[in-house]
C-alpha positions as CSV (number, residue, x, y, z in Angstrom):
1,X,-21.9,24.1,-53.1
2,X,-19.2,24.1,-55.5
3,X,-16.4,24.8,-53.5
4,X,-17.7,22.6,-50.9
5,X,-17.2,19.8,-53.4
6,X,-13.6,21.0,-54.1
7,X,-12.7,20.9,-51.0
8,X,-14.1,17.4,-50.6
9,X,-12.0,16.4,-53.7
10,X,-9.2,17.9,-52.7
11,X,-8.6,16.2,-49.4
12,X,-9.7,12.6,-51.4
13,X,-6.9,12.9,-53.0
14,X,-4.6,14.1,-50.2
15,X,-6.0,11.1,-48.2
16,X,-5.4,8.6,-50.7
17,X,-2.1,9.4,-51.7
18,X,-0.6,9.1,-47.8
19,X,-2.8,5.4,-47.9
20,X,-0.4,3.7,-49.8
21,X,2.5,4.8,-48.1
22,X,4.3,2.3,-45.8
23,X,5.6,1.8,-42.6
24,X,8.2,0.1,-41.4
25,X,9.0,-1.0,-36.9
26,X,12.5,-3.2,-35.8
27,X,15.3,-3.5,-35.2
28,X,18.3,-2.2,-37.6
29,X,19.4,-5.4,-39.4
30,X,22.3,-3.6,-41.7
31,X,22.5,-0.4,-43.3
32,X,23.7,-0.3,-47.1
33,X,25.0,2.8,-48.7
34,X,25.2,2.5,-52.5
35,X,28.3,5.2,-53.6
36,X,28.9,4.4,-57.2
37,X,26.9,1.4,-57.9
38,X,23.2,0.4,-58.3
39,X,21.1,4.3,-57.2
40,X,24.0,6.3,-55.9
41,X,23.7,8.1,-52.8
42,X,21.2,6.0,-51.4
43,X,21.4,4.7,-48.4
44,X,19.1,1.3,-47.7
45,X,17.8,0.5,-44.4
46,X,17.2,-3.3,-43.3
47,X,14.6,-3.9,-40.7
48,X,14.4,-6.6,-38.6
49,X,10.6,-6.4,-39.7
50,X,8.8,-6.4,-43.2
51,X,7.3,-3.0,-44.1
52,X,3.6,-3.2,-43.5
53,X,1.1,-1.0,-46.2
54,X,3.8,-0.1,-49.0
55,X,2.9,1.4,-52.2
56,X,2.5,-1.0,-55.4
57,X,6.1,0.4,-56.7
58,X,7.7,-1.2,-53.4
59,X,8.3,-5.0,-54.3
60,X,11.2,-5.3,-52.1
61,X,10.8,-8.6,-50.2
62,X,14.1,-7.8,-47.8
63,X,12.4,-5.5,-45.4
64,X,14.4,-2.3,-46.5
65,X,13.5,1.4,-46.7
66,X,15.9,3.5,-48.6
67,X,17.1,7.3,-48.0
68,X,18.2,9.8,-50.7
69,X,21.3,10.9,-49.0
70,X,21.3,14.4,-51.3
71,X,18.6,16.0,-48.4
72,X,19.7,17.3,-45.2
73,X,16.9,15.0,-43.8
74,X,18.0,12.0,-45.4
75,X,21.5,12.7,-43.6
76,X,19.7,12.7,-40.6
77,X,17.4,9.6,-40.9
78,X,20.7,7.9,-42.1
79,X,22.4,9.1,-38.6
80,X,19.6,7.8,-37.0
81,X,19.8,4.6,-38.4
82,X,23.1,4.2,-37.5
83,X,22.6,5.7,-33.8
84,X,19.7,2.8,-33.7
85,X,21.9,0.1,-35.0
86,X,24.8,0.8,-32.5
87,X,22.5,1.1,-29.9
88,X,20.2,-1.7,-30.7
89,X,17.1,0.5,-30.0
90,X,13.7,0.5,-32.6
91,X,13.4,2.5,-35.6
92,X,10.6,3.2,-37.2
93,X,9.9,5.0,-40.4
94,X,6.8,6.5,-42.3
95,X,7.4,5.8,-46.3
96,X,6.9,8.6,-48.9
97,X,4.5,6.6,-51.0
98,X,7.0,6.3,-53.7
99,X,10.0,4.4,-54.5
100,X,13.6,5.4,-55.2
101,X,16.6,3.1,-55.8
102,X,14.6,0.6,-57.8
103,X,11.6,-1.2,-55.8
104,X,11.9,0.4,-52.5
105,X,10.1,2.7,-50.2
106,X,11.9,6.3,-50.0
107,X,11.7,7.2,-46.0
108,X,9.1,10.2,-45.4
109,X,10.1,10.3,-41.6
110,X,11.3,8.4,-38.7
111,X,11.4,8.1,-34.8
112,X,14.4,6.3,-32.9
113,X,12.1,4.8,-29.9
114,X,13.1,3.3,-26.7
């Protein structure tokens, strides 16, 4: 019976932690990378839409997501972005559940949709 109830505890707090992580659906308004000012090698990501569910550190009223560009797979989300601005197609992005680069989301994962 114990380990049942560890279990159970366990995936509480797995469950909760991924509720207050955001999401974010548009269009690509711009895409800001900060090089030496403000969080450096960040790059911010303006939707055409308001992030919907974002964690209480995410006060952001602009409608931006932001990418660490240190990670391999914040290169690629960044590329993304940029393929979906040029191309004018939807992005949408998961948030991390925490922020970086002051009061907004960090980007978990995205999709580049049709």
């Amino acid at each position: 019976m114990i380990k049942i109830s560890k279990i159970m505890s366990f995936l509480v707090c797995i469950y909760s932690v991924t509720a207050f992580a955001g999401t974010a659906e548009g269009k690509v308004s711009w895409i800001q990378v900060n090089v030496n000012t403000g969080s450096p090698n960040i790059a911010l990501v303006k939707f055409s839409n308001m992030p919907e569910a974002s964690p209480a550190c995410a006060t952001d009223v602009n409608g931006r997501m932001a990418v660490s560009l240190e990670s391999e797979g914040g290169k690629a989300f960044y590329a993304m972005a940029l393929a979906a601005q040029a191309s004018g197609k939807t992005l949408w992005a998961a948030g991390a559940g925490r922020c970086i680069g002051g009061a907004v989301e960090e980007v978990d994962y995205g999709r580049l949709k049709n």
